[in-house]
Backbone as CSV, one residue per row, in Angstrom:
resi,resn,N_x,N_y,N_z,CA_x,CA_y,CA_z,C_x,C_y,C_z
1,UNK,-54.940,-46.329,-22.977,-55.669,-46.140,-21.719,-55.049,-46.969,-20.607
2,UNK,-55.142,-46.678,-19.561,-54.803,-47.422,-18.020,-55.792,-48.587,-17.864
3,UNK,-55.175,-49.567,-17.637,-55.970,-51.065,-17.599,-56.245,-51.030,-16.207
4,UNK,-56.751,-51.119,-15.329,-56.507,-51.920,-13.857,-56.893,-53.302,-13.569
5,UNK,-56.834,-53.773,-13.177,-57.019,-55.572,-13.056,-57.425,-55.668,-11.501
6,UNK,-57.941,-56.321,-10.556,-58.283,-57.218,-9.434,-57.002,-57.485,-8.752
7,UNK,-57.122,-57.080,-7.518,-55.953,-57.749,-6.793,-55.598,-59.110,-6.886
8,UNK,-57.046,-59.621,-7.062,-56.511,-61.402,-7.083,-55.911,-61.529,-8.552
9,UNK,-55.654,-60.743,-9.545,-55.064,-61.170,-11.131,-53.929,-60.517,-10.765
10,UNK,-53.695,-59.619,-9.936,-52.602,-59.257,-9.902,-51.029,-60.275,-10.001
11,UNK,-49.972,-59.750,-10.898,-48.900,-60.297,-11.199,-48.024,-60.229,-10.194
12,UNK,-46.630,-60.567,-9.829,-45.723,-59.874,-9.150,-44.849,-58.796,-9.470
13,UNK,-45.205,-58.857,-10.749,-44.290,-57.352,-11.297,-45.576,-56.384,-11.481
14,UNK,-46.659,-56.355,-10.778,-47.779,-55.169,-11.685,-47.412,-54.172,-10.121
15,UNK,-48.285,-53.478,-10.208,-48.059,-51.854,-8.814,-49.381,-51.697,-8.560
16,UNK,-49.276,-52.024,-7.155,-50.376,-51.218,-6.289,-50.652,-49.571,-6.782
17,UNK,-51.530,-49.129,-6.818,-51.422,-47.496,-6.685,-53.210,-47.377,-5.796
18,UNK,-52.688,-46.306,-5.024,-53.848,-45.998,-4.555,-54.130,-44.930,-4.845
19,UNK,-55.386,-44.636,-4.937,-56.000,-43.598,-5.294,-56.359,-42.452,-4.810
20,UNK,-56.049,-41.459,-5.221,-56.029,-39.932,-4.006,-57.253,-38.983,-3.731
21,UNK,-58.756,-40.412,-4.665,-60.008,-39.612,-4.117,-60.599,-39.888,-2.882
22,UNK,-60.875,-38.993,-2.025,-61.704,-39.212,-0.912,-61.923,-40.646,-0.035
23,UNK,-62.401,-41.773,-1.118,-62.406,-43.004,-0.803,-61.055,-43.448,-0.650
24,UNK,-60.172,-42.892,-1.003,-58.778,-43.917,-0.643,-58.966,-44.805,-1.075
25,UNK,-59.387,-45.819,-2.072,-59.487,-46.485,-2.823,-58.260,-47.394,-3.578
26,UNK,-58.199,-48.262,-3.830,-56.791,-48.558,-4.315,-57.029,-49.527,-5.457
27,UNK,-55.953,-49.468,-6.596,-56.329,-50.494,-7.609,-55.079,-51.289,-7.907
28,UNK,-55.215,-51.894,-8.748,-53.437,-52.375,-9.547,-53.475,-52.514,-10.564
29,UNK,-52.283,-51.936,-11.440,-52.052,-51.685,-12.562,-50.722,-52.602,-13.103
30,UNK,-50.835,-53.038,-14.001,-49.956,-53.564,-14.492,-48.648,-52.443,-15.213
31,UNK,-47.777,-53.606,-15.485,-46.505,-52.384,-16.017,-46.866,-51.914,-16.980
32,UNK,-47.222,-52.379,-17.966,-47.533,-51.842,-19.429,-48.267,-50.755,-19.229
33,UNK,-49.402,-50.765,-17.803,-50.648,-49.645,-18.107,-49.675,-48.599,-17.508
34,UNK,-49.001,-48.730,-16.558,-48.379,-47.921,-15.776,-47.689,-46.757,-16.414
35,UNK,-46.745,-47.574,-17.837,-45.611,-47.064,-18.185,-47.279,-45.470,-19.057
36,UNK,-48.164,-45.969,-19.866,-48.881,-45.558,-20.206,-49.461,-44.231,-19.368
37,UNK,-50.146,-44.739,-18.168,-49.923,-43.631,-17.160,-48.425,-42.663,-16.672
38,UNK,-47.791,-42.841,-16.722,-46.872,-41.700,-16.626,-46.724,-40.865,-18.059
39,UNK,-46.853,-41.655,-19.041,-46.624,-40.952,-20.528,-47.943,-40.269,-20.682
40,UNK,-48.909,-40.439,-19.836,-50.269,-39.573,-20.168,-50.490,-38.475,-19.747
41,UNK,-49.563,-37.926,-18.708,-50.040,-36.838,-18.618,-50.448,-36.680,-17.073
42,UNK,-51.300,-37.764,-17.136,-52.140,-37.950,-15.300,-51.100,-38.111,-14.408
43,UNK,-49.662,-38.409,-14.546,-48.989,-38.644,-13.340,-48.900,-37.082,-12.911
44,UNK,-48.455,-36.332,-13.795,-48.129,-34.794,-13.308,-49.466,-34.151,-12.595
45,UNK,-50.777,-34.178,-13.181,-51.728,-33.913,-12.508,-52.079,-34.576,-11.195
46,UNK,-51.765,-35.772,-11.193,-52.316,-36.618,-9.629,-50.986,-35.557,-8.555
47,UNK,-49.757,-35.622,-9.116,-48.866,-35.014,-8.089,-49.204,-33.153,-7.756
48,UNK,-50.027,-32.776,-8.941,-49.842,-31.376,-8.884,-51.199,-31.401,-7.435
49,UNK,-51.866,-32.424,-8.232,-53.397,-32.163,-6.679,-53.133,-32.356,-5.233
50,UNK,-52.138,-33.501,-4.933,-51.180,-34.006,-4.290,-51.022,-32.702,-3.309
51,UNK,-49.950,-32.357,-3.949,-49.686,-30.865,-3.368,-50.456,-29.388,-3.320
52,UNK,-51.359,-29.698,-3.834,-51.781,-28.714,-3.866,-51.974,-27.786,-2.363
53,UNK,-52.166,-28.642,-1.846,-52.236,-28.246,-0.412,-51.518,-27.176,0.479
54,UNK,-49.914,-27.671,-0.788,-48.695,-26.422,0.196,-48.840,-25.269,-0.760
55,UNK,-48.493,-24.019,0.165,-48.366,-22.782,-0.758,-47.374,-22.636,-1.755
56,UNK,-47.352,-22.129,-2.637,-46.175,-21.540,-3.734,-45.052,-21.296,-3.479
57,UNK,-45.333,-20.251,-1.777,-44.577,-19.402,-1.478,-43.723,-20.737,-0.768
58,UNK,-44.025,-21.892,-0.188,-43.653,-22.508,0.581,-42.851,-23.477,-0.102
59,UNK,-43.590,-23.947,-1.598,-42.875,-24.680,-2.210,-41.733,-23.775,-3.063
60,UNK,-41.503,-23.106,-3.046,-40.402,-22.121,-4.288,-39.231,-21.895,-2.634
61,UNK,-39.769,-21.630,-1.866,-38.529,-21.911,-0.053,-38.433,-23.005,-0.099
62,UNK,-38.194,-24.202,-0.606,-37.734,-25.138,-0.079,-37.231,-25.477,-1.590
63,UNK,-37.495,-25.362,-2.559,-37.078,-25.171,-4.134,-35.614,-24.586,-3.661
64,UNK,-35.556,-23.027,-3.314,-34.742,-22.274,-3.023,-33.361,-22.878,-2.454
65,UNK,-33.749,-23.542,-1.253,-32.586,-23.835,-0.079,-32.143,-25.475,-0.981
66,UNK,-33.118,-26.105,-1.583,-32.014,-26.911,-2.451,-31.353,-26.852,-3.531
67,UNK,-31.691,-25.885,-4.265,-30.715,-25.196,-5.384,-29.681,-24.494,-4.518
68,UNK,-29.360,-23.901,-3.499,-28.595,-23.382,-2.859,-27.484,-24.265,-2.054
69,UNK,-28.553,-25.448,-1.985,-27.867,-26.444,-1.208,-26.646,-27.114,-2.819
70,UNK,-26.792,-27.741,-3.664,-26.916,-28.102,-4.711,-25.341,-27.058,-5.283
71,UNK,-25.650,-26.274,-5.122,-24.412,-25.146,-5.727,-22.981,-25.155,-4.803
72,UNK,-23.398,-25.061,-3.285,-22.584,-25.292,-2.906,-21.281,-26.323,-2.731
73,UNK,-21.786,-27.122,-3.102,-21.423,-28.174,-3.513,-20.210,-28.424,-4.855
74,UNK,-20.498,-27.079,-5.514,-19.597,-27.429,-6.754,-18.627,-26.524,-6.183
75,UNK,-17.271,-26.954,-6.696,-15.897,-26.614,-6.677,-15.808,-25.575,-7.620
76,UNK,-14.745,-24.321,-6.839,-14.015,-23.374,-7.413,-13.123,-24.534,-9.259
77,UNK,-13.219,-24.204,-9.990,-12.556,-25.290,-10.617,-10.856,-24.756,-10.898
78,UNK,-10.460,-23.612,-10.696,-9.104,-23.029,-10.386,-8.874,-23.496,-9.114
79,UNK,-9.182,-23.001,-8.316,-9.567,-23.315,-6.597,-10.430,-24.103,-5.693
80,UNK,-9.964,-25.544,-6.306,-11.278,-26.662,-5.737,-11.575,-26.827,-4.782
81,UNK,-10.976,-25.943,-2.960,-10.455,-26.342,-1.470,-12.099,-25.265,-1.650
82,UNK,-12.339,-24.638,-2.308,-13.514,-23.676,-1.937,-14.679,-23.689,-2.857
83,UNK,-15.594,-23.116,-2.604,-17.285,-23.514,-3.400,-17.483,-22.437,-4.646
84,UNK,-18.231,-22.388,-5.566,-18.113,-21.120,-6.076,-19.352,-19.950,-5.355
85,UNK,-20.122,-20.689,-4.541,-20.766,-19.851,-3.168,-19.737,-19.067,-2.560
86,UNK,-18.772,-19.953,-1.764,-17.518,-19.042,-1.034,-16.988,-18.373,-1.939
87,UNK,-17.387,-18.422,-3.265,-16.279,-17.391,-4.001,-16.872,-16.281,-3.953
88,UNK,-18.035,-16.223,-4.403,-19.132,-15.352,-3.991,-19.274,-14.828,-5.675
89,UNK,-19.531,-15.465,-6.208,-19.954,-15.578,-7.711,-21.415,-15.590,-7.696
90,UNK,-21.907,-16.399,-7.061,-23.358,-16.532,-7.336,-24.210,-15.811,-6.571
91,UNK,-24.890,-15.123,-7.187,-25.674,-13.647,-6.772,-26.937,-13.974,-6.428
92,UNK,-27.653,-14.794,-6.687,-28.914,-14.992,-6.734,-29.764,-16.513,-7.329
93,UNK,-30.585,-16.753,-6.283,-31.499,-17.905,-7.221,-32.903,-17.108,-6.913
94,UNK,-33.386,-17.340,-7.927,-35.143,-16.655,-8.127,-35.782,-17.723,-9.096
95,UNK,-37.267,-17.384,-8.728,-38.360,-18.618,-9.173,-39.053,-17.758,-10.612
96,UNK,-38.814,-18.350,-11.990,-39.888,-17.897,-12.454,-40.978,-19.041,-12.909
97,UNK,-41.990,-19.035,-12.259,-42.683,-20.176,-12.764,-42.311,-21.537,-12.012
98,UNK,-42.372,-22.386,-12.632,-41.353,-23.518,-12.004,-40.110,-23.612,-12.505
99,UNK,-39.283,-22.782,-13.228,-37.423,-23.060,-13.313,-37.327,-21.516,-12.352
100,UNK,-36.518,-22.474,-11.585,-34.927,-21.818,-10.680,-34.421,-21.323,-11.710
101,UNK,-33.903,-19.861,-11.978,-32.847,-18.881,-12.405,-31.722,-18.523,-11.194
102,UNK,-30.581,-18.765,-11.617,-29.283,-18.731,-10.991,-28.565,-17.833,-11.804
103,UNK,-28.219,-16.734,-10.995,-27.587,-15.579,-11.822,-26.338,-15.818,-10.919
104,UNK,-25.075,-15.356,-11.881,-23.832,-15.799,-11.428,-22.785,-14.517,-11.893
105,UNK,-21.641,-14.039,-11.202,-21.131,-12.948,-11.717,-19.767,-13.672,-11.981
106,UNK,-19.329,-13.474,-13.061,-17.600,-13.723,-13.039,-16.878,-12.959,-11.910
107,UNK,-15.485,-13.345,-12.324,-14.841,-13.022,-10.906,-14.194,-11.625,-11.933
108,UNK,-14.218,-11.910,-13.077,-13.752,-10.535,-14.329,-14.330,-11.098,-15.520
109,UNK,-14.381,-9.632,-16.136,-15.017,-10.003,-17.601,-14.135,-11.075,-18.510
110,UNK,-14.509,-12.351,-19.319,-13.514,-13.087,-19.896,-12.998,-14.585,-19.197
111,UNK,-13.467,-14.176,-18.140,-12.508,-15.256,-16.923,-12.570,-16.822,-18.011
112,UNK,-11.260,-16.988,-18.068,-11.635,-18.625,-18.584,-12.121,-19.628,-17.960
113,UNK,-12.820,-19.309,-16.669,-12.961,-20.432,-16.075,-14.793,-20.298,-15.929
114,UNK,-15.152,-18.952,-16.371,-16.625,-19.387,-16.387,-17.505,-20.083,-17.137
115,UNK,-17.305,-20.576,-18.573,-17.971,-21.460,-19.163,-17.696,-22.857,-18.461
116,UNK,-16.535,-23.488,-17.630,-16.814,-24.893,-17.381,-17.081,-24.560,-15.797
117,UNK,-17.397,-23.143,-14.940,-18.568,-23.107,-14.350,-19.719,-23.102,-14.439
118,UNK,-20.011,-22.542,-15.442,-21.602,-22.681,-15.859,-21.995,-24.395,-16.253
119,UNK,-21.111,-24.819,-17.042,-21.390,-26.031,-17.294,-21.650,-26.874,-16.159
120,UNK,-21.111,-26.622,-15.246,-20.898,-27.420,-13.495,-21.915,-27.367,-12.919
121,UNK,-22.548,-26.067,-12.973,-23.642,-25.718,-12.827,-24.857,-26.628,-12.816
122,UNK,-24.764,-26.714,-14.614,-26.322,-26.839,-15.066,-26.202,-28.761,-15.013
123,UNK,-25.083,-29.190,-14.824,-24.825,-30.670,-14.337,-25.051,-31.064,-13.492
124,UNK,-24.795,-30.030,-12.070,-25.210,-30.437,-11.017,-26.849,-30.683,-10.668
125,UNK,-27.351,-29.022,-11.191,-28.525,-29.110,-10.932,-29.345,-29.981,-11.395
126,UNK,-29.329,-30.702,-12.488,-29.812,-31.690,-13.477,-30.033,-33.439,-13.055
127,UNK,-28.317,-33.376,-11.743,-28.726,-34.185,-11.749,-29.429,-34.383,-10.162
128,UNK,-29.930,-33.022,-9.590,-30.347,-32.788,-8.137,-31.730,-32.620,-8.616
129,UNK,-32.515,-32.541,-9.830,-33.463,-33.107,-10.509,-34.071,-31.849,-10.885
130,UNK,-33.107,-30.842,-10.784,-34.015,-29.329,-11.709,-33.630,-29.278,-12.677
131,UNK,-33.709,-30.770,-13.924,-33.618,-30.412,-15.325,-33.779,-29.318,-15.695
132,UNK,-34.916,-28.709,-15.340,-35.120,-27.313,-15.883,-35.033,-26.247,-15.292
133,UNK,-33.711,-25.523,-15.732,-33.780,-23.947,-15.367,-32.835,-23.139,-16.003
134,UNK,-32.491,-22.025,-15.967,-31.756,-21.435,-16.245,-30.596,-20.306,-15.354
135,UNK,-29.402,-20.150,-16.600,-28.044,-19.823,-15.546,-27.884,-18.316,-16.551
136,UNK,-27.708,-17.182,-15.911,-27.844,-15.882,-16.233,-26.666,-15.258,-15.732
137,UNK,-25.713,-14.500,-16.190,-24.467,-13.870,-16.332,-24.533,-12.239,-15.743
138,UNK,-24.317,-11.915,-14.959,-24.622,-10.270,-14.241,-23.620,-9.741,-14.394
139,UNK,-22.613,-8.763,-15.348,-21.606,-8.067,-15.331,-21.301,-7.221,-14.082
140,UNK,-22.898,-6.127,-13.977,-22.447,-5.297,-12.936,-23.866,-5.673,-11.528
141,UNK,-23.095,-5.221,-10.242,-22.146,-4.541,-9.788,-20.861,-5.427,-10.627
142,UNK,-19.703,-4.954,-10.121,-18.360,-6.604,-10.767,-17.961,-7.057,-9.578
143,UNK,-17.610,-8.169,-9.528,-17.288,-9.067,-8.682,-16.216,-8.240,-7.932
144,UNK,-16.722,-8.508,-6.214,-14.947,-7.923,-5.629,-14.661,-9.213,-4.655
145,UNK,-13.710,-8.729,-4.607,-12.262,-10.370,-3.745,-13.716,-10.340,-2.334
146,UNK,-14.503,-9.000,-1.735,-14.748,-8.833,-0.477,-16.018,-9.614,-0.840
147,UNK,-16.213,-9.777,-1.221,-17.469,-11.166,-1.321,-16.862,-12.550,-0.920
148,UNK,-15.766,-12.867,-0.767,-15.170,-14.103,-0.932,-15.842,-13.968,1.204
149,UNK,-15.837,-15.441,1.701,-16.684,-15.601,2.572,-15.606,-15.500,3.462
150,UNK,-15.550,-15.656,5.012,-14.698,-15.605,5.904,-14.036,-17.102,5.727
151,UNK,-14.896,-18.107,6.048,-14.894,-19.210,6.212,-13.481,-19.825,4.748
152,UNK,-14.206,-19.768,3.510,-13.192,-19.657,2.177,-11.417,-18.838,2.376
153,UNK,-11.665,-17.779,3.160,-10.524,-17.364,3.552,-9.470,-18.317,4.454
154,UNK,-9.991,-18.621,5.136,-9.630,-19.622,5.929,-8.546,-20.629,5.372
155,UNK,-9.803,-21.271,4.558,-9.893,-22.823,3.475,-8.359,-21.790,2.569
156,UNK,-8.456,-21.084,1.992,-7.486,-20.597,1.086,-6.109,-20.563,1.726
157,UNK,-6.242,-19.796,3.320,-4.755,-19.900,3.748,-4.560,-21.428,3.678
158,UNK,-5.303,-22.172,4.395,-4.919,-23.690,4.539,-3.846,-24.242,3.541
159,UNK,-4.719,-23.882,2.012,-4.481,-24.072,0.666,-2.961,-24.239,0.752
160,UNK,-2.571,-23.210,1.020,-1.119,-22.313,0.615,-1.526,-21.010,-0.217
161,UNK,-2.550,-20.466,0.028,-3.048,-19.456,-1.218,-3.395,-18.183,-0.294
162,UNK,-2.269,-16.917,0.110,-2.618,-16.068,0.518,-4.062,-15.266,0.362
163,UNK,-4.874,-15.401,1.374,-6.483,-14.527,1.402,-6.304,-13.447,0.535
164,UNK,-7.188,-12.338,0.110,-6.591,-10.914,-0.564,-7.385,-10.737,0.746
165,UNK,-6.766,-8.948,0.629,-7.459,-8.387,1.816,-8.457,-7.292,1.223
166,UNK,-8.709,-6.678,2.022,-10.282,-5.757,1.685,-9.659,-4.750,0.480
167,UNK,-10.600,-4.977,-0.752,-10.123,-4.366,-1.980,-9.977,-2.626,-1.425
168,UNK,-11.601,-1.825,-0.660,-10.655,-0.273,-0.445,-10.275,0.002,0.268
169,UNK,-9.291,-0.614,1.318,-8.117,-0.570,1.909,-6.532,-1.360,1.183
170,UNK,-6.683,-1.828,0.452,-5.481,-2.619,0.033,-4.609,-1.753,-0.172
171,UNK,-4.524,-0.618,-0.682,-3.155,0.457,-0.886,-3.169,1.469,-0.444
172,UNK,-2.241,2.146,0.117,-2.507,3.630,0.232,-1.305,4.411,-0.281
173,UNK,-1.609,5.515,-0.713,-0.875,6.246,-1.606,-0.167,7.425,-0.712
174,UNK,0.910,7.830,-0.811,1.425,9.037,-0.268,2.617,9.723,-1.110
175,UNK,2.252,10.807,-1.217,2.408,12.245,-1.727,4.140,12.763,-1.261
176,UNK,4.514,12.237,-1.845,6.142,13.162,-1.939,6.554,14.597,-2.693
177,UNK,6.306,15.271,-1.559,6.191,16.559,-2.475,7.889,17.236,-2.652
178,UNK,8.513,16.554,-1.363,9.804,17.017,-1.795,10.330,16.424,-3.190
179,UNK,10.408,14.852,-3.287,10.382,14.290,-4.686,9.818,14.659,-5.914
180,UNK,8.722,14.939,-5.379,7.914,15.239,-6.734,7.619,13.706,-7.294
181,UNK,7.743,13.038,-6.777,6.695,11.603,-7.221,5.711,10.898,-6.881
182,UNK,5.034,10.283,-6.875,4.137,9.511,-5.929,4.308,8.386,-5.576
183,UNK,4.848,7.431,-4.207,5.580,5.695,-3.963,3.503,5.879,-3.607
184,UNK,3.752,4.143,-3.957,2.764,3.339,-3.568,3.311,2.463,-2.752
185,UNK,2.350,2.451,-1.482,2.687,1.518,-0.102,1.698,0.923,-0.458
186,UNK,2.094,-0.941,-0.286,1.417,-1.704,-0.375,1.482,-2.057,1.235
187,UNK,0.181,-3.060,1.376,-0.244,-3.313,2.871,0.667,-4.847,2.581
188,UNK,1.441,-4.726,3.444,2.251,-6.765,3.608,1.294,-7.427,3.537
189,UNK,1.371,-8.909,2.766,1.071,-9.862,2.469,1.812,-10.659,3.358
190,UNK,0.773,-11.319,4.261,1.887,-12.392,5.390,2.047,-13.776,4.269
191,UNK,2.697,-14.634,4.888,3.101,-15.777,4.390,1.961,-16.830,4.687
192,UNK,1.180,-17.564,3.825,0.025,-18.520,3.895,0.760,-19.832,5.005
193,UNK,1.840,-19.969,4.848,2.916,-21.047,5.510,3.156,-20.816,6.550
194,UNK,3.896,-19.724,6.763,4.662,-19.345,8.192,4.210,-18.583,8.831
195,UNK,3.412,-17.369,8.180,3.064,-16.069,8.764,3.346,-15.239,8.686
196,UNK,4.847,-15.492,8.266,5.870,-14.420,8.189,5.403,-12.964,7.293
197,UNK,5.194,-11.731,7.732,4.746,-10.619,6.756,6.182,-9.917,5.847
198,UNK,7.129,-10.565,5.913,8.672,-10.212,5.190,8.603,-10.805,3.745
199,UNK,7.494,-10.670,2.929,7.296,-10.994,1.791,7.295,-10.762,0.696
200,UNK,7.730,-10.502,-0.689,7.976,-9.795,-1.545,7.010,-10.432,-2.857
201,UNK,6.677,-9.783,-3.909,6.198,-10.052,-5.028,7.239,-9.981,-6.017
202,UNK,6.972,-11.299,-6.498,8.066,-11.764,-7.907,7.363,-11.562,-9.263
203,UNK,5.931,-11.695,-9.146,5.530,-11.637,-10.690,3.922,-10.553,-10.387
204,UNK,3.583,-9.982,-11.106,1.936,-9.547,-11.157,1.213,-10.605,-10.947
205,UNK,1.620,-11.954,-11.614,0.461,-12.939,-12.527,1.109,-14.536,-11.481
206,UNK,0.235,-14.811,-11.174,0.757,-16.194,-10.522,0.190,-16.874,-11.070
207,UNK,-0.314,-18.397,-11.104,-0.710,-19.099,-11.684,-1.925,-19.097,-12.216
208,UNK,-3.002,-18.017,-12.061,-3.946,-17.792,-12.880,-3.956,-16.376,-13.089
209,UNK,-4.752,-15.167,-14.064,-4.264,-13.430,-13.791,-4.813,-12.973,-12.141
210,UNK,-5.956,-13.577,-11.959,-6.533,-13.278,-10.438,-5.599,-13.307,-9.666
211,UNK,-4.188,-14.080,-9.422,-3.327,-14.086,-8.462,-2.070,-13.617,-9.009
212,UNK,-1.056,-12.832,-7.842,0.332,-12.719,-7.904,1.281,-13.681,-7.467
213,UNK,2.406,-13.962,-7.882,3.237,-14.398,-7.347,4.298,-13.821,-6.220
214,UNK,4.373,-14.551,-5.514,4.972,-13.952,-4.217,5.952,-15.249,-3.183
215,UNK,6.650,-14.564,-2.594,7.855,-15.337,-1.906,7.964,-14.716,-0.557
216,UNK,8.217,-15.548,0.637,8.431,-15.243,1.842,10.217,-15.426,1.591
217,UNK,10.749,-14.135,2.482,12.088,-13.949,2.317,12.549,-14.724,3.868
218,UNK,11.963,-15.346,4.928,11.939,-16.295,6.270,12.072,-17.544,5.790
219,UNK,11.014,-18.203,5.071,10.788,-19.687,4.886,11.128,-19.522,3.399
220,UNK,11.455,-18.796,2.506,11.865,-18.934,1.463,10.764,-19.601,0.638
221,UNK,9.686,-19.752,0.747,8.937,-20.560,-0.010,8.115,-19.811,-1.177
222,UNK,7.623,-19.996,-2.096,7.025,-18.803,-2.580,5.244,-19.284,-2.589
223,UNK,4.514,-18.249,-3.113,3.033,-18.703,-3.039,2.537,-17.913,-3.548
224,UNK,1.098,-18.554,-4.273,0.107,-17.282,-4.555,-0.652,-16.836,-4.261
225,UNK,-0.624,-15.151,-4.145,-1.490,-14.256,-3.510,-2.499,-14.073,-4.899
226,UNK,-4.100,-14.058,-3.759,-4.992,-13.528,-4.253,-5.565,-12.230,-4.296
227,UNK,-5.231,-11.094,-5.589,-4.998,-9.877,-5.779,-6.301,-9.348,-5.295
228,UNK,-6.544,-8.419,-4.737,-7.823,-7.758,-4.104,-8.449,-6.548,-5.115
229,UNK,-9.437,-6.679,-5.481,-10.413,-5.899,-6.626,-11.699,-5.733,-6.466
């Protein structure tokens, strides 16, 4: 049980607490009773009455914008110059109850980099104090490059990491009928460095499968482009 004692017995290590009936009332509790009161149960009820005051709707909006706040915060972990918000992975936070659900889409099915996102995740939030919630995986729609934010585009040229451009415009196809074949025109890839659009692709696969490898034939430098899907 919770002891309370007299202000005048009061220790220098015991706690004021005041009381949240009507009278405003106040007592002091020593540590021992204290630690007792939080393990009882009554701390969660004094805070739930506390609040009772604000709406659901009001407390799950402000729940919302700090889990949102909270995410942003974590790093691309391929691409740390950007958020996995700017990547545009994360689809959704929704309330069930009191846990935040954070549904998150890979950038492709497999990606090796989404289990030590998820893990980033549920670290961050944990320690932004939503021990409890859960992180949910959305295959479809599938992730496209055109979710990636303006702002991240930006951050990426900075990088050295060519932007992709809008996945259904990226190619266009034309019809050689005298040949009898079909060339694929790709749209130039400028140079993240120079600008330069005189650029060529050296590999499919640049340093992760999401990107190509590519070289400006001006500044000679090479870089990786982020493939548009």
């Amino acid at each position: 049980m919770v002891k309370a004692v007299s202000r005048s017995a009061a220790r220098p290590d015991d706690f004021v607490v005041s009381s949240l009936a009507p009278r405003r009332t106040s007592s002091v509790l020593s540590r021992g009773s204290l630690r007792a009161f939080a393990s009882s149960g009554l701390l969660a009820t004094t805070w739930r009455r506390f609040f009772s005051g604000k709406s659901t709707g009001e407390a799950c909006r402000h729940g919302t914008e700090a889990v949102w706040k909270t995410l942003t915060r974590i790093p691309d972990p391929e691409i740390p110059v950007i958020s996995i918000v700017d990547l545009g992975i994360v689809r959704g936070v929704e309330w069930q109850g009191d846990e935040p659900v954070i549904t998150v889409t890979p950038t492709y099915s497999g990606c090796p980099a989404t289990e030590v996102i998820m893990a980033d995740i549920g670290r961050a939030l944990t320690e932004a104090g939503f021990a409890k919630h859960r992180v949910e995986i959305r295959l479809a729609p599938a992730w496209t490059t055109d979710w990636i934010t303006p702002d991240a585009r930006k951050r990426l040229t900075e990088f050295g990491i060519a932007p992709p451009g809008s996945s259904s415009v990226a190619t266009a196809r034309v019809i050689d009928t005298t040949a009898l074949h079909r060339r694929v025109v790709r749209t130039p890839v400028p140079c993240p460095r120079c600008g330069s659009p005189h650029t060529r692709e050296l590999s499919r696969f640049g340093s992760t499968p999401c990107k190509a490898q590519y070289r400006c034939d001006d500044c000679l430098e090479p870089f990786d482009y982020f493939k548009p899907h």
